[in-house]
mmCIF file of the C-alpha atoms, coordinates in Angstrom:
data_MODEL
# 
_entry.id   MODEL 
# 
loop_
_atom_site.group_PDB 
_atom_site.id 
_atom_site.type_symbol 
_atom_site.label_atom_id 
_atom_site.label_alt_id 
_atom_site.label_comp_id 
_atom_site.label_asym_id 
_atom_site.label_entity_id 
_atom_site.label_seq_id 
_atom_site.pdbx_PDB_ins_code 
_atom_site.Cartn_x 
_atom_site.Cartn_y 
_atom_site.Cartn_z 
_atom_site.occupancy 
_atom_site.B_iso_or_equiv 
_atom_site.pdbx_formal_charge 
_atom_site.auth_seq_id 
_atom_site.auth_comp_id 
_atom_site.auth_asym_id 
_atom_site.auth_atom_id 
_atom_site.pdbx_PDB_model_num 
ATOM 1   C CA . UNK A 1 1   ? -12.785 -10.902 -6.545  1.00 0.00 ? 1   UNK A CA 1 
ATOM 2   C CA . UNK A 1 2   ? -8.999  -10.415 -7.510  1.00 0.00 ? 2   UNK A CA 1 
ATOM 3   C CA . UNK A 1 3   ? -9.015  -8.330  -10.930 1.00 0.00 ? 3   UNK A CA 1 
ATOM 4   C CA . UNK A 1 4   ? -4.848  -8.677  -10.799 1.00 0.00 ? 4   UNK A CA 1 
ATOM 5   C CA . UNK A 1 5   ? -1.796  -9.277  -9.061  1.00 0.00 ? 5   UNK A CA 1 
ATOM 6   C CA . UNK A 1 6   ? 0.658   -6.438  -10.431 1.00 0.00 ? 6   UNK A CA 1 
ATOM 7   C CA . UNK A 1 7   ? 3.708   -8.607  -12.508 1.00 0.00 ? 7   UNK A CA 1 
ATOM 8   C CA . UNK A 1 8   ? 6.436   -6.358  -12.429 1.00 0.00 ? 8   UNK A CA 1 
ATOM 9   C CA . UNK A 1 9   ? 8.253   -3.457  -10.763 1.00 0.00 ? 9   UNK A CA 1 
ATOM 10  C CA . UNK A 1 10  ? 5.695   -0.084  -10.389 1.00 0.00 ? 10  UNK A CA 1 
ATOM 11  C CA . UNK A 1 11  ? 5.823   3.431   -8.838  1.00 0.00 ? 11  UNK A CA 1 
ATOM 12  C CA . UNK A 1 12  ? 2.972   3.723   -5.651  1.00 0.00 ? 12  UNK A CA 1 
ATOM 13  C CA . UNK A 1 13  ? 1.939   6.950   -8.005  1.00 0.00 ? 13  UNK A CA 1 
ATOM 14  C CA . UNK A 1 14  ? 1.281   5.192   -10.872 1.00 0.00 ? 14  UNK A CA 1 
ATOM 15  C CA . UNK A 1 15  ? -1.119  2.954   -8.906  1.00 0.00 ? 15  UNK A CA 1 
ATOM 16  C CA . UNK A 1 16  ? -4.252  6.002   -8.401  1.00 0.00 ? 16  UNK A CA 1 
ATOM 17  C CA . UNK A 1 17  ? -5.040  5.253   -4.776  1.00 0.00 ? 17  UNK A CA 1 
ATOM 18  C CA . UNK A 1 18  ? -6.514  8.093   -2.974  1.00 0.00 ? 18  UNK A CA 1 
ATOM 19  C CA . UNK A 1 19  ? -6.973  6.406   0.594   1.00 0.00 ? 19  UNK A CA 1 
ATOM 20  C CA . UNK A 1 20  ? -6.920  3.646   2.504   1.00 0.00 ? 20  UNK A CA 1 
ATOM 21  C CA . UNK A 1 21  ? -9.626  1.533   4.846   1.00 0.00 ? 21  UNK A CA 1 
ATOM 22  C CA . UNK A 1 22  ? -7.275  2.587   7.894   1.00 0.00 ? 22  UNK A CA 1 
ATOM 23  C CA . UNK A 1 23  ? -6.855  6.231   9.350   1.00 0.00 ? 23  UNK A CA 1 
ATOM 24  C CA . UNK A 1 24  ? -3.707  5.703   10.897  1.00 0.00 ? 24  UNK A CA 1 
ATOM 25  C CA . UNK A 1 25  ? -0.075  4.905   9.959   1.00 0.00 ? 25  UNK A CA 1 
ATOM 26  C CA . UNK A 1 26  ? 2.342   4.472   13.059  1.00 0.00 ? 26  UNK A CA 1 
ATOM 27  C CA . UNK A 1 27  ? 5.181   6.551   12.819  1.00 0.00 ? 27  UNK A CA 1 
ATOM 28  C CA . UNK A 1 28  ? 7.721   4.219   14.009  1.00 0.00 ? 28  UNK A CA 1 
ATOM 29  C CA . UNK A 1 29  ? 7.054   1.220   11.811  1.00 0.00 ? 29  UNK A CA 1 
ATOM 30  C CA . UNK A 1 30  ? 7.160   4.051   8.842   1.00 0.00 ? 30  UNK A CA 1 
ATOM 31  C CA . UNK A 1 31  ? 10.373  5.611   9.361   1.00 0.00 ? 31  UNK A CA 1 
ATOM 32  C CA . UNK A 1 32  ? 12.084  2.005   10.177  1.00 0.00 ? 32  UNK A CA 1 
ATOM 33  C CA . UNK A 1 33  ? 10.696  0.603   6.406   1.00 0.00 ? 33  UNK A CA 1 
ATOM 34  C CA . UNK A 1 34  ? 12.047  3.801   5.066   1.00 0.00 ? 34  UNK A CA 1 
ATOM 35  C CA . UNK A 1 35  ? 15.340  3.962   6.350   1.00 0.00 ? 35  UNK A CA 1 
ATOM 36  C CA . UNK A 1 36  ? 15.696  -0.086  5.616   1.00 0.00 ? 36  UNK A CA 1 
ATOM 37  C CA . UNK A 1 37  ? 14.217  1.002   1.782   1.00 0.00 ? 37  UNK A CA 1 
ATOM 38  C CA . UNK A 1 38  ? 16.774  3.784   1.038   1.00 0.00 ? 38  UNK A CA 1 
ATOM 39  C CA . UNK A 1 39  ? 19.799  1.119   2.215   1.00 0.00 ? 39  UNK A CA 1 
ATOM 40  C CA . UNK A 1 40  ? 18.551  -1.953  -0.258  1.00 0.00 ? 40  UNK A CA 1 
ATOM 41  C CA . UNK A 1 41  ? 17.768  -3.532  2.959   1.00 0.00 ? 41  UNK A CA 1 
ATOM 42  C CA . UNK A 1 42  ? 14.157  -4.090  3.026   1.00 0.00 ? 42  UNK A CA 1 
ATOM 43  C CA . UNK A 1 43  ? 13.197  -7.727  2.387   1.00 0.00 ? 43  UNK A CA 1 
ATOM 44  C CA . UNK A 1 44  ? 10.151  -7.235  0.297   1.00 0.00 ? 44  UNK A CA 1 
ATOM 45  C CA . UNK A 1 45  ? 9.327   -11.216 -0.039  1.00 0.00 ? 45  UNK A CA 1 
ATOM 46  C CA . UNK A 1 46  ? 9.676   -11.767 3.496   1.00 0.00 ? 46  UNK A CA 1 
ATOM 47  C CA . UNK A 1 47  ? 7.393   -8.574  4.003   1.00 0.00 ? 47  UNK A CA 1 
ATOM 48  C CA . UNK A 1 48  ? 4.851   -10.184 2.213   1.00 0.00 ? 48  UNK A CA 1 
ATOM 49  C CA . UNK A 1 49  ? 4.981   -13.273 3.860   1.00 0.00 ? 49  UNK A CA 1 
ATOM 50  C CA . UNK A 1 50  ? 4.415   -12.022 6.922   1.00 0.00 ? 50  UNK A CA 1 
ATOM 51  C CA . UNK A 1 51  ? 1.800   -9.402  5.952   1.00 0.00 ? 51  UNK A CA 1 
ATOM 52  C CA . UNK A 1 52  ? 0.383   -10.403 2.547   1.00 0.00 ? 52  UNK A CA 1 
ATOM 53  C CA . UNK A 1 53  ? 0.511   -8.883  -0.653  1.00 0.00 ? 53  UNK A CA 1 
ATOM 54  C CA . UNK A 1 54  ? -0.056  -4.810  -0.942  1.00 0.00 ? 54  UNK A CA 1 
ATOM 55  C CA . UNK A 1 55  ? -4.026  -5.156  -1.245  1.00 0.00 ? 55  UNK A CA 1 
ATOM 56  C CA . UNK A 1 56  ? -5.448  -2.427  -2.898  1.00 0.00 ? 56  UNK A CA 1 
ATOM 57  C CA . UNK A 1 57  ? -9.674  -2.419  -3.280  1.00 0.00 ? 57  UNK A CA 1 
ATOM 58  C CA . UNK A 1 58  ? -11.157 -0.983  -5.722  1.00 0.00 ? 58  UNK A CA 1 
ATOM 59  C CA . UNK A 1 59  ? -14.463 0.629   -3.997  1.00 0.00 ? 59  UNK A CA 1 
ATOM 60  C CA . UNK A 1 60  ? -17.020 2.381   -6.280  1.00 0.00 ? 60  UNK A CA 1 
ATOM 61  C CA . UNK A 1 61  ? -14.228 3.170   -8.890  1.00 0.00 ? 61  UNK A CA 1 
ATOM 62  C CA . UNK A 1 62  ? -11.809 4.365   -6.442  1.00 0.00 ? 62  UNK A CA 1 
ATOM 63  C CA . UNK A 1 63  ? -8.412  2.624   -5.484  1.00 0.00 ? 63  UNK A CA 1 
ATOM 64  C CA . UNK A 1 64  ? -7.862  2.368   -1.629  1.00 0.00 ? 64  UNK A CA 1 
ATOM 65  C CA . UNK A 1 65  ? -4.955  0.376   0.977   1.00 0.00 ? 65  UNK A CA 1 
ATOM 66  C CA . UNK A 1 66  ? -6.966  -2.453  2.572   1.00 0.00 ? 66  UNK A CA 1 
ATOM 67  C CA . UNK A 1 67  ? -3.533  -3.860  3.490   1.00 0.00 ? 67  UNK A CA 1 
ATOM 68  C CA . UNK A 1 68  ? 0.084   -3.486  3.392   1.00 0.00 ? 68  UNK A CA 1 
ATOM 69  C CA . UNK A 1 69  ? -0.404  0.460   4.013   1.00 0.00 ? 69  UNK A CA 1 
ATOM 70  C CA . UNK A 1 70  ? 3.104   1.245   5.416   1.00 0.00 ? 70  UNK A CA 1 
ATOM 71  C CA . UNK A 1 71  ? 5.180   -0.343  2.781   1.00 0.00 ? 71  UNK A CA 1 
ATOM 72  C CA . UNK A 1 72  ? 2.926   1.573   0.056   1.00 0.00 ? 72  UNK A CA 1 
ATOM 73  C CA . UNK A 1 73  ? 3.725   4.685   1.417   1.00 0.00 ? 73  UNK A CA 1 
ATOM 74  C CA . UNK A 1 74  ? 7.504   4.378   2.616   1.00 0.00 ? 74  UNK A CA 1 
ATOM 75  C CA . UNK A 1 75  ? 7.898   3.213   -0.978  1.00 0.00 ? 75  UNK A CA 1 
ATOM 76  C CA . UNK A 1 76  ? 6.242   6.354   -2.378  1.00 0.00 ? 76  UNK A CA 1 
ATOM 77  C CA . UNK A 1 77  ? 7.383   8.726   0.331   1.00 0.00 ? 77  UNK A CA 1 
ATOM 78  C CA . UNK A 1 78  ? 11.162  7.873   -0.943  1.00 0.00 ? 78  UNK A CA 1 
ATOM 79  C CA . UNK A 1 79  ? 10.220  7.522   -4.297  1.00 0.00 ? 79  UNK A CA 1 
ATOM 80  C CA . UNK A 1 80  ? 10.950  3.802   -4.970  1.00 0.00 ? 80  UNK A CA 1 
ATOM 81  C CA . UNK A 1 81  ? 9.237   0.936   -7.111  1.00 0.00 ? 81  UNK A CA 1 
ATOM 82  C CA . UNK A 1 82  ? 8.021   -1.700  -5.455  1.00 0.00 ? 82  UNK A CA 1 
ATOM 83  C CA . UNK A 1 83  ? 8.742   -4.934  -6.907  1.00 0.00 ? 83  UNK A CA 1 
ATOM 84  C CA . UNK A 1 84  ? 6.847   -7.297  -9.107  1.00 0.00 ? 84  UNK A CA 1 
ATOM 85  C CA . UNK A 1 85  ? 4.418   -9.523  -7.677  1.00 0.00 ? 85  UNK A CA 1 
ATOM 86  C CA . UNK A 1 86  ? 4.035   -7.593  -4.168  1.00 0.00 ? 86  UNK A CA 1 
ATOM 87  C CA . UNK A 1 87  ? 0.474   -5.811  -5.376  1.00 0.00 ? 87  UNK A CA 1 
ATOM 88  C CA . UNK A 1 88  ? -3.017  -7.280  -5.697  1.00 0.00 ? 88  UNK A CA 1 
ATOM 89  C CA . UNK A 1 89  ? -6.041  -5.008  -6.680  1.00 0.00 ? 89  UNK A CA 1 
ATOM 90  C CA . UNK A 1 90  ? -9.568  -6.706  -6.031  1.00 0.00 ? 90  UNK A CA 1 
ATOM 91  C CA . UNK A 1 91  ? -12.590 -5.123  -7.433  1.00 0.00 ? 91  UNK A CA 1 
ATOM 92  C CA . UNK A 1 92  ? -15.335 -4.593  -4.589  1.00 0.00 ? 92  UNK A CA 1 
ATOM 93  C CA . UNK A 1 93  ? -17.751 -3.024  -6.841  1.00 0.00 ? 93  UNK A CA 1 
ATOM 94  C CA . UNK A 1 94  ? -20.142 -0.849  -5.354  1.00 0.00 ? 94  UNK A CA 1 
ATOM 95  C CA . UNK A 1 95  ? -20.180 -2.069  -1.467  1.00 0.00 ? 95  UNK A CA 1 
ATOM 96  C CA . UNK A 1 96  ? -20.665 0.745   0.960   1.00 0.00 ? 96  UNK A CA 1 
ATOM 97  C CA . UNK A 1 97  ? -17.040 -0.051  2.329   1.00 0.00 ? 97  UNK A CA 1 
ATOM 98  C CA . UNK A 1 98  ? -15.376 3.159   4.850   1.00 0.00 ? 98  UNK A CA 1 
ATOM 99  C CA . UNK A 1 99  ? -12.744 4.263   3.630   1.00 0.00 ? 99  UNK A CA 1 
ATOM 100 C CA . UNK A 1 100 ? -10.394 7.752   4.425   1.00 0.00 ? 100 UNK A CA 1 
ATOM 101 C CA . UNK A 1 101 ? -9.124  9.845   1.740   1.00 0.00 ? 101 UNK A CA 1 
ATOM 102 C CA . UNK A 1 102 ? -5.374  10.501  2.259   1.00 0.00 ? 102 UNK A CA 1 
ATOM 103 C CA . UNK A 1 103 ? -5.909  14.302  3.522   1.00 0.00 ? 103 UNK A CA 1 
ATOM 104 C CA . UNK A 1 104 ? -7.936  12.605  6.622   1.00 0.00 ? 104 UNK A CA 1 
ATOM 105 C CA . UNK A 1 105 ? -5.460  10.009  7.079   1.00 0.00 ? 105 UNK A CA 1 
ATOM 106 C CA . UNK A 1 106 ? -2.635  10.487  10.575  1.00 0.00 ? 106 UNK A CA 1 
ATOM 107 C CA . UNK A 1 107 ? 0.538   9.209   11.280  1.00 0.00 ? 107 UNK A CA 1 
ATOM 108 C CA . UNK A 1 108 ? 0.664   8.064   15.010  1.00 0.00 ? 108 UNK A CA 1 
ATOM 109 C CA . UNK A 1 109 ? 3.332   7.763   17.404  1.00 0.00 ? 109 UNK A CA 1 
# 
């Protein structure tokens, strides 16, 4: 169930996720959305077009990525907002859903 789609500009920090349902980031894809995010260049409508929103679950109170993981954290690593209407947080409840807490998370080559 969609709780809310986020309306206007926000800070990844500001947004309490401590994980996501993936373990791995690839490194490439990571550095490319940075580099693109620190020159205004990153299209963040087309991004979601392609992708989907930035899908955050809420799992037994917690806030984890279920998609959209590498644009999340370019944003934060550089310390950017994303933009309005790129975020949707959906309330799973209490579902036994894996997850991996940031600390346990890699970035791949």
């Amino acid at each position: 169930m969609i709780k809310f789609i986020i309306k206007k500009a926000v800070h990844p920090n500001s947004l309490n996720v401590i994980g996501s349902l993936q373990p791995d980031l690839t490194k490439e894809i990571l550095d490319s959305m940075i580099q693109k995010m620190e020159e205004g260049k990153f299209d963040w409508e087309k991004a979601k077009e392609n992708d989907g929103f930035i899908e955050i679950w809420e799992v037994q109170g917690n806030r984890y990525l279920a998609n959209g993981n590498h644009r999340y954290y370019a944003a934060e690593q550089i310390g950017i907002d994303i933009p309005p209407a790129q975020i949707v947080i959906i309330d799973k409840g209490n579902k036994d859903i894996p997850t991996f807490l940031r600390e346990n998370m890699n970035i791949i080559d």
